[in-house]
C-alpha positions in Angstrom: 17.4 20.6 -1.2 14.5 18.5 0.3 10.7 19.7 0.4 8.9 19.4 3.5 5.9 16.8 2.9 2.6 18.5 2.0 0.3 18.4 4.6 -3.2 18.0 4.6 -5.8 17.5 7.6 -7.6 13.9 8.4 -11.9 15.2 8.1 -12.5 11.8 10.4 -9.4 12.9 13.1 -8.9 16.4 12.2 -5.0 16.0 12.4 -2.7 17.4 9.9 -0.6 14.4 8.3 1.2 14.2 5.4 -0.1 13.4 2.0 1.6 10.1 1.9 -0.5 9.2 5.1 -3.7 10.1 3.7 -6.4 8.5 0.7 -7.9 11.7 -1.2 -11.2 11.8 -2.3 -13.8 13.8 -4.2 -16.8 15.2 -5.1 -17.5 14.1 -8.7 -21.5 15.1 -9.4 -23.0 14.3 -5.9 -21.0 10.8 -6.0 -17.4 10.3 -4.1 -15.1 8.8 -5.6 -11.0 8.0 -4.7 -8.8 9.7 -6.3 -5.6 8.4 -4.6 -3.8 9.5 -7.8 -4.6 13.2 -7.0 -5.5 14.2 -11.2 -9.7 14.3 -10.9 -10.9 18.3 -10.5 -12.6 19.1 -7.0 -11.5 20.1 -3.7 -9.8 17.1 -2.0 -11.4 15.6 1.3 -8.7 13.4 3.0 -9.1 10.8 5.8 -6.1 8.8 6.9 -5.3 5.7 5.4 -6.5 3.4 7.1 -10.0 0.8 7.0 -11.9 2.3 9.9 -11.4 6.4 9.4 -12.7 5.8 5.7 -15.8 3.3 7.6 -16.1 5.9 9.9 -16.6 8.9 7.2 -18.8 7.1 5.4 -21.2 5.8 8.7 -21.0 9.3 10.8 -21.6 10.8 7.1 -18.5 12.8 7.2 -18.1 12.9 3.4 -21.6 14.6 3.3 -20.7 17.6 5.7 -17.8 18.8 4.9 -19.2 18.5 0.8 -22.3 20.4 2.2 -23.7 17.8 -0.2 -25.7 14.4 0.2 -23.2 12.7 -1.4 -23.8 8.9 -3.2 -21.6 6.7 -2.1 -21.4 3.3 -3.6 -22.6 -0.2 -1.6 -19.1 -1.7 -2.2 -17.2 1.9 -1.0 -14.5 0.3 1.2 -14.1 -2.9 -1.1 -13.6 -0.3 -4.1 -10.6 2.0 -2.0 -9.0 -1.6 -1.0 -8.9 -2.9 -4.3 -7.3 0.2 -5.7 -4.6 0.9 -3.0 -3.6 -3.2 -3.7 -3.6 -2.8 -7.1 -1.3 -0.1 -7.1 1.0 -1.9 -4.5 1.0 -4.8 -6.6 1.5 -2.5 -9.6 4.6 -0.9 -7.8 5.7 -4.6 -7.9 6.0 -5.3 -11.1 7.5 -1.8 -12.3 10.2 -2.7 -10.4 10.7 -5.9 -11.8 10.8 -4.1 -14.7 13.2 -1.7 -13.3 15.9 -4.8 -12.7 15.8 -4.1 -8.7 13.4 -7.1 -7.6 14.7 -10.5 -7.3 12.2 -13.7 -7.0 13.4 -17.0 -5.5 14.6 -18.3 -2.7 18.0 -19.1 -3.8 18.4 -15.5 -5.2 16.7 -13.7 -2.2 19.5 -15.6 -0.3 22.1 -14.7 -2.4 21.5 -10.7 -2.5 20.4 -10.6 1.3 24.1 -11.8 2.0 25.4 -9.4 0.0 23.5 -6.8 1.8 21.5 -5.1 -1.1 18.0 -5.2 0.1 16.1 -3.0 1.2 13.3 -4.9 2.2 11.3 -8.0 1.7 8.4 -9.4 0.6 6.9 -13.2 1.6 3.6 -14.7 0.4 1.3 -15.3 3.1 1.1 -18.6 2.2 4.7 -19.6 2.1 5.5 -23.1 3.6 7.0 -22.4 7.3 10.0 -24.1 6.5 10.7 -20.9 4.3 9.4 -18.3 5.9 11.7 -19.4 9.0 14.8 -19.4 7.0 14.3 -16.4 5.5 13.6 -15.2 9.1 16.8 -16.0 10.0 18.8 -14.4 7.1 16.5 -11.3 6.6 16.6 -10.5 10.6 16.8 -7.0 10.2 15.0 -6.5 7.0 11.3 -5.5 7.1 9.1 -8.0 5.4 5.4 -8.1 4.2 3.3 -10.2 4.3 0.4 -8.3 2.4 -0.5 -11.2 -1.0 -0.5 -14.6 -1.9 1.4 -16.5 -4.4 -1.4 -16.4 -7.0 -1.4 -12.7 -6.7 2.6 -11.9 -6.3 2.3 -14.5 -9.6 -0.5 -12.1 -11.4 1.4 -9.0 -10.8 4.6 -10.4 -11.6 4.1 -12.9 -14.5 5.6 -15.3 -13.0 4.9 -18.7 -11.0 5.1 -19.7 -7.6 6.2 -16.5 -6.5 6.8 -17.2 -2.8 9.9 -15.3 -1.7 10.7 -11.6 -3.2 13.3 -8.8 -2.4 13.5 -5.5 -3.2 17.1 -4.3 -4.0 18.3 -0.8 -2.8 17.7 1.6 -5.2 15.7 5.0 -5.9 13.0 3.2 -6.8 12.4 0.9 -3.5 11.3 4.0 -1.6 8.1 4.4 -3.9 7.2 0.4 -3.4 8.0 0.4 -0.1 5.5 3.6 0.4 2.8 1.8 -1.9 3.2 -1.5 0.2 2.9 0.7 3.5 0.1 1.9 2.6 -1.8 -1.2 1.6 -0.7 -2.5 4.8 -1.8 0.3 7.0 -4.8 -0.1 5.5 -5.9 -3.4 6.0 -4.3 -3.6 9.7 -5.2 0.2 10.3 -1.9 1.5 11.4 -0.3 -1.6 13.1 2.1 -4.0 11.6 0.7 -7.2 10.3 3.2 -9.5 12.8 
């Protein structure tokens, strides 16, 4: 039996969304701070995940009324809630490495696109075009991001040159796929990064 999604309401659009939809913040002694992993005490405030509704909270001092409080917020706010929904994308990444159902290399990518067992893909966004065209053409009617460069696909994954990368079907795509979507609605605010 499936749960319906929790629902919370946007403070910047006041629209009920899911949770999945929305970044989670609190109050933490006068100072906000993310808690996109839901486990700090406090009464949530939640603004849909995307770069200008948290900009917008922050300027129109949204985070302050609904607290009641004059809240500190630091400089770097927005570069801070970035960094943190990335680094769990990229984190996503590597579990699933881990996991056995991610496969790096063109060759590979190639080979289990064929055999029709990805779910989706993932390109640097500094792959040669030569590359990105081809895997274009055989991942037609696969979703692909386009969301970090090599360096960091190489970070997160210990590995190098880490250009062309597929997520297998499995249980465990639907939780990257949800952190990628995320990072990605948050840097292009909604809209696909085509």
């Amino acid at each position: 039996m499936s749960r319906e999604p929790i629902e919370r309401k946007c403070i910047v659009e006041g629209t009920c969304k899911p949770t999945s939809e929305l970044l989670r913040f609190v109050e933490l002694n006068n100072e906000l701070l993310p808690d996109f992993n839901k486990k700090l005490p406090g009464k949530g405030m939640y603004v849909s995940c995307n770069r200008l509704s948290v900009i917008k909270a922050i300027e129109k001092k949204i985070f302050h009324k609904v607290s009641r409080h004059n809240l500190r917020i630091a400089e770097n706010f927005i570069d801070i809630v970035e960094n943190l929904i990335k680094d769990k994308a990229l984190a996503s990444l590597n579990l699933a490495r881990k996991a056995g159902v991610l496969v790096t290399g063109f060759e590979k990518v190639k080979e289990v696109i064929q055999k029709d067992k990805v779910d989706f893909i993932i390109e640097a966004r500094d792959a040669g075009q030569d590359g990105k065209e081809k895997i274009a053409f055989l991942a037609k009617n696969l979703e692909k991001f386009n969301l970090f460069s090599i360096d960091e696909l190489d970070r997160a994954l210990n590995k190098e040159n880490t250009v062309h990368v597929a997520v297998l079907k499995s249980d465990m795509s639907r939780s990257v796929y949800n952190n990628l979507k995320k990072y990605q609605n948050f840097l292009y605010n909604g809209e696909d990064n085509e």
